[in-house]
C-alpha positions in Angstrom: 46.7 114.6 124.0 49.8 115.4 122.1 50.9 118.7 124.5 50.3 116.0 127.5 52.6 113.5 125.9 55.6 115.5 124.4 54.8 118.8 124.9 55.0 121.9 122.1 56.8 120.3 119.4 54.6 117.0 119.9 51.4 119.2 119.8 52.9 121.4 116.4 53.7 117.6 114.9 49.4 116.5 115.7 48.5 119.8 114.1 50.4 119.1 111.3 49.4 115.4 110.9 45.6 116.8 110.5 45.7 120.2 108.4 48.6 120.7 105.9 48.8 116.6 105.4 47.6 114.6 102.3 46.1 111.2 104.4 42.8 110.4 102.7 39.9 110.3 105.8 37.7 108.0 103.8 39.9 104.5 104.2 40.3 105.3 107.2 36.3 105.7 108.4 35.6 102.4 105.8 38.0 100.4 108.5 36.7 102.2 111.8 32.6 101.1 110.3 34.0 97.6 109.4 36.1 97.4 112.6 32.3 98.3 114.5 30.3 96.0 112.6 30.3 92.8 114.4 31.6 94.4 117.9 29.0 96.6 118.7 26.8 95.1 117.4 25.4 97.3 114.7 21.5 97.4 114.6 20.9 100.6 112.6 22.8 103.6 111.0 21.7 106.4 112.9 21.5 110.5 110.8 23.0 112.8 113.9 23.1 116.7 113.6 26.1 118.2 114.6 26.0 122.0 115.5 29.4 123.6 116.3 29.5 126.8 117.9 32.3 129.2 116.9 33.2 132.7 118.0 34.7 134.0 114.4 34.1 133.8 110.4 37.0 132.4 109.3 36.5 127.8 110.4 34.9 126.4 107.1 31.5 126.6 107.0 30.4 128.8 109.4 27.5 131.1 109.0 24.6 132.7 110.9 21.8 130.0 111.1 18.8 129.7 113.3 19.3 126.1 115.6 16.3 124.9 116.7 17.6 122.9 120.2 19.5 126.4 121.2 15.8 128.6 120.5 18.0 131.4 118.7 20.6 132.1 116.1 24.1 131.1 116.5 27.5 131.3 114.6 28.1 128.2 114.2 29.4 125.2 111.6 26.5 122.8 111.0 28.0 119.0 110.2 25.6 115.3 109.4 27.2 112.9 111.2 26.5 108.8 110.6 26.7 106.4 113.4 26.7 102.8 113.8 24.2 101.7 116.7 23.1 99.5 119.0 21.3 99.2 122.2 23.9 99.6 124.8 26.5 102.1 122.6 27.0 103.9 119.6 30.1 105.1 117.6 30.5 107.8 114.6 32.3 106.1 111.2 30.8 108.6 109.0 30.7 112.7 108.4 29.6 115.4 106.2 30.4 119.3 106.8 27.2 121.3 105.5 29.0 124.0 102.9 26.3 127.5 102.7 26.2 129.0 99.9 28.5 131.8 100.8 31.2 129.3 100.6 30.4 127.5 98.3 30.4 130.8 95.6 33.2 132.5 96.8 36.1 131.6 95.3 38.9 133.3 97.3 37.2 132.1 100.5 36.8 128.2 99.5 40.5 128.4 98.2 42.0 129.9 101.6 39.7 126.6 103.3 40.9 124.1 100.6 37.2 123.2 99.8 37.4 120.8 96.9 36.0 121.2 93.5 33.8 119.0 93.6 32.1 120.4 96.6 28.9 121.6 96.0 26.1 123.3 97.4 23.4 120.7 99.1 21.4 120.4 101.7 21.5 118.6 105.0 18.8 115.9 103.5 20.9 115.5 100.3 24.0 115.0 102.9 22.7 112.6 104.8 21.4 110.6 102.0 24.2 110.5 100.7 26.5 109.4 103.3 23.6 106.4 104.6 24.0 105.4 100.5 28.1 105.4 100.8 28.1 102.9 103.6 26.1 100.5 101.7 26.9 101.0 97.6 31.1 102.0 98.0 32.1 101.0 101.4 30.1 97.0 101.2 28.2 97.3 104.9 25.7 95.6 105.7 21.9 97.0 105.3 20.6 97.9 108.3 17.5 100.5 108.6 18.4 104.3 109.1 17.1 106.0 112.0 16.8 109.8 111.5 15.0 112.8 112.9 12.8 114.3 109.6 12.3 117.2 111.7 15.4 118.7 110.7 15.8 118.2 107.5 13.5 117.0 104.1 12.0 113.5 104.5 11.4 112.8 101.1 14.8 113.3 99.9 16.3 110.4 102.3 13.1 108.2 101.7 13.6 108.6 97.9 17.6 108.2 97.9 17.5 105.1 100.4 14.4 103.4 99.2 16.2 103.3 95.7 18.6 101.7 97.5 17.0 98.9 99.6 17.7 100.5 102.7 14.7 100.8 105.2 14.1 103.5 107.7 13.1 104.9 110.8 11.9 108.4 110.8 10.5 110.9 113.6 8.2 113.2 112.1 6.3 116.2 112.9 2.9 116.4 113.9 1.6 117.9 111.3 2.5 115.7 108.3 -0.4 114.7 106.2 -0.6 110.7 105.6 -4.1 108.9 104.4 -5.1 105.7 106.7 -4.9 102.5 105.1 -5.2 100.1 108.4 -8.5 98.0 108.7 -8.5 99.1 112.3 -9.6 102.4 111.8 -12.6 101.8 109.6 -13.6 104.9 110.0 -11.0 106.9 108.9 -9.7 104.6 105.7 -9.6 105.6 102.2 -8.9 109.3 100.9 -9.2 111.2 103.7 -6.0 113.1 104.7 -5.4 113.5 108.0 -2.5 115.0 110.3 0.3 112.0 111.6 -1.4 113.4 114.9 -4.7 113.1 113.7 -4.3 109.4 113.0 -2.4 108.9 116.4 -5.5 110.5 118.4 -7.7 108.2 116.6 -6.1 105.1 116.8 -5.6 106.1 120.9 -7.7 103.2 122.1 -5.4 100.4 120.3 -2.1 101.9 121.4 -0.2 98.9 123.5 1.3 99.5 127.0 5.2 99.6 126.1 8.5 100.1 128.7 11.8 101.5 127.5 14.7 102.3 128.9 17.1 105.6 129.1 20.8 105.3 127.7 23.4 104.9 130.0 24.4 103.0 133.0 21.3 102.4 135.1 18.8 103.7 132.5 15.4 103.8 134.0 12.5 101.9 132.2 9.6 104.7 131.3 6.6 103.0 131.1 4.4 104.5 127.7 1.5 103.2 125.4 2.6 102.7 121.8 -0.1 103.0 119.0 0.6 101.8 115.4 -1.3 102.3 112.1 -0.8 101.5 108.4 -0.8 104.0 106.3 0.4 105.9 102.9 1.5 109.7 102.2 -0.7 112.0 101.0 -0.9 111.7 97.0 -1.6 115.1 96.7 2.1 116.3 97.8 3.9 116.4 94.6 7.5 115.5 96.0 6.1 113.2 98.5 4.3 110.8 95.4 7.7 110.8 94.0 9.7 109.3 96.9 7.1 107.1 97.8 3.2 107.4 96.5 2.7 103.7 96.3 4.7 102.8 99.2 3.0 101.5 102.0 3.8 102.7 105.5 3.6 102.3 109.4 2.5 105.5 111.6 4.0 105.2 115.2 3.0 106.9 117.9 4.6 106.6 121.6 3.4 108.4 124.4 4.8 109.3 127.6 2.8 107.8 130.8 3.4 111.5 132.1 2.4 113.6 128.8 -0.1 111.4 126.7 -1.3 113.7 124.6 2.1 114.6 123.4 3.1 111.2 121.5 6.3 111.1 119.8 5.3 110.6 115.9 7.7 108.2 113.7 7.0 106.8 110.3 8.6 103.6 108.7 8.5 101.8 106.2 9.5 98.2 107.8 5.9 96.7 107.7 6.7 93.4 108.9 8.8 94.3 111.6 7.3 93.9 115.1 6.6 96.8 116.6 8.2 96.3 119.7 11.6 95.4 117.6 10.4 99.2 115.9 10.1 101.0 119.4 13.9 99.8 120.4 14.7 101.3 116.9 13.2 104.6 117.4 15.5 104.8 120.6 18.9 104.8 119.1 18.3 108.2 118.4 18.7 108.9 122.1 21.1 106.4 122.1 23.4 108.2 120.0 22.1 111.7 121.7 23.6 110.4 125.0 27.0 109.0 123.7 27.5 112.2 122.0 27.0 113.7 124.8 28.9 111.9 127.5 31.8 110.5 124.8 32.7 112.5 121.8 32.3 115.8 123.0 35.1 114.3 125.8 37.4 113.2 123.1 37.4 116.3 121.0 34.7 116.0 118.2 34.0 119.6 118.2 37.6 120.9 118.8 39.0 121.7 115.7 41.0 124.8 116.2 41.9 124.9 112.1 40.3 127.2 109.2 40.4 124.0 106.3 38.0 121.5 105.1 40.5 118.5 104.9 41.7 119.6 108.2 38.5 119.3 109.7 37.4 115.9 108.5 41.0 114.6 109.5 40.1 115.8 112.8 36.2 114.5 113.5 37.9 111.1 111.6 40.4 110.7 114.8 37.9 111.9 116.9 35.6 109.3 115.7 38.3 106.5 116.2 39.1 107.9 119.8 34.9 107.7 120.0 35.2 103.7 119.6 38.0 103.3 121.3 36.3 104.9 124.6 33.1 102.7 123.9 34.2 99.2 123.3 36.6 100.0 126.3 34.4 100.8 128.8 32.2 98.2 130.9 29.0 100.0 130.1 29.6 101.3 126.9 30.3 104.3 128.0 33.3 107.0 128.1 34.2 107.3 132.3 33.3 110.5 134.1 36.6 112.5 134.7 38.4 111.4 131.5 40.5 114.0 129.2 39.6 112.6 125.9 
């Protein structure tokens, strides 16, 4: 943007403005969330995972890790970004840059990327949670449930952190979780029996509902789908699980594809009252955010940073972020026009 506008010396001032600076990011995001609030309007804070792909060693962060969506092992920074949601767009205000451990410990290194102090080694789980727990508790938003894929990171350490909090949540799970049925529905499967989430879904096949939802973006078609829903609790047995929530009652979701029934997406929630229909349109901001990602910030630069520091990068994904907004509440449909430069 800057070459295009002034040329070099505009482009040297930009670069400037986001790595060697002082201008604290976190004001800035507070204003962009509060800005979002009653515009979009925001129905849930939605967990994103950010991989970054990188050809060298030296961008903070980077490492060797295994990414699931790319089937191998990439060099790559990993980031947890938060986004505020709704049906028709979504918009980043929030971001954490995941520090390995090779970083973290190496003192040379973190000094040559200006890594804080107070930086510490974490995981994604203890990221995210902490982020959802800084819109709330510093920054004054309004609850709203958190919608996040467990499948990437440790469930119980976001159920723990945002139930202490009063926040409720959407999570996908995998299959395999273990969860005890507490629904009078299933009569025959209630009590101390542990079963797999998929288990439960299987069985509770004949009350699933027929459902339609639609795909993000302009013309989204509607998929038509059964959803099934059960109450239920996590297994006691599982140490760290009884801590986050042993006496916490739950709802299992499962939604199925007309086209692939026997492979239902699983989601777990803690919302009990909440209709399940108002649930479903929850459990799709995730693709929600998945498509403006896609079609917006990756147009405006989120993943551009050309710079080796750690202030330097959150200055960066914090304009990125604003540019993100900008392009949204802008466009018609919510969405950033085919063709643009970012």
């Amino acid at each position: 943007m800057a070459h295009l506008l002034g040329g070099r010396a505009t482009d040297q001032s930009l670069h400037h403005f986001i790595s060697e600076s002082t201008w604290d990011w976190t004001p800035v995001r507070q204003a962009l969330a509060q800005y979002l609030v009653p515009r979009l309007p925001v129905a849930a804070w939605v967990v994103q995972n950010m991989v970054i792909r990188k050809a060298g060693q030296h961008s903070v962060g980077v490492d060797r890790k295994f990414v699931p969506a790319a089937g191998r092992v990439l060099n790559a920074q990993q980031a947890i970004g938060v986004w505020a949601a709704s049906g028709s767009r979504s918009s980043p205000v929030n971001w954490g840059l995941h520090l390995p451990q090779g970083w973290i410990e190496d003192a040379p290194r973190r000094s040559r990327a200006s890594i804080p102090d107070n930086a510490e080694l974490e995981t994604l789980a203890d990221r995210a949670a902490k982020l959802c727990v800084e819109l709330v508790s510093d920054w004054a938003m309004p609850v709203r449930p958190v919608v996040f894929d467990s499948r990437l990171m440790d469930v119980t350490t976001i159920v723990d952190r945002l139930g202490r909090r009063g926040i409720p949540f959407v999570t996908r799970i995998d299959a395999s979780v273990p969860l005890t049925v507490t629904d009078p529905a299933l009569t025959g499967h209630r009590g101390s029996t542990v079963m797999q989430a998929a288990e439960i879904i299987r069985a509770a096949k004949g009350t699933s509902q027929p459902v339609r939802r639609r795909e993000p973006g302009p013309g989204g078609a509607l998929r038509p789908g059964r959803l099934a829903h059960v109450a239920v609790k996590y297994h006691a047995g599982r140490t760290g699980l009884r801590r986050a929530c042993g006496a916490r009652q739950m709802v299992l979701l499962g939604l199925a594809d007309i086209n692939a029934p026997d492979s239902p997406q699983l989601w777990l929630t803690d919302m009990l009252k909440v209709h399940p229909a108002v649930l479903l349109k929850l459990c799709a901001l995730l693709d929600r955010v998945e498509y403006d990602f896609d079609e917006v910030a990756k147009n405006v630069g989120i993943e551009d940073y050309a710079g080796r520091s750690f202030d330097g990068w959150h200055r960066h994904v914090t304009l990125a972020s604003a540019a993100h907004a900008v392009s949204v509440l802008t466009s018609a449909h919510g969405t950033f026009a085919a063709g643009g430069t970012g």
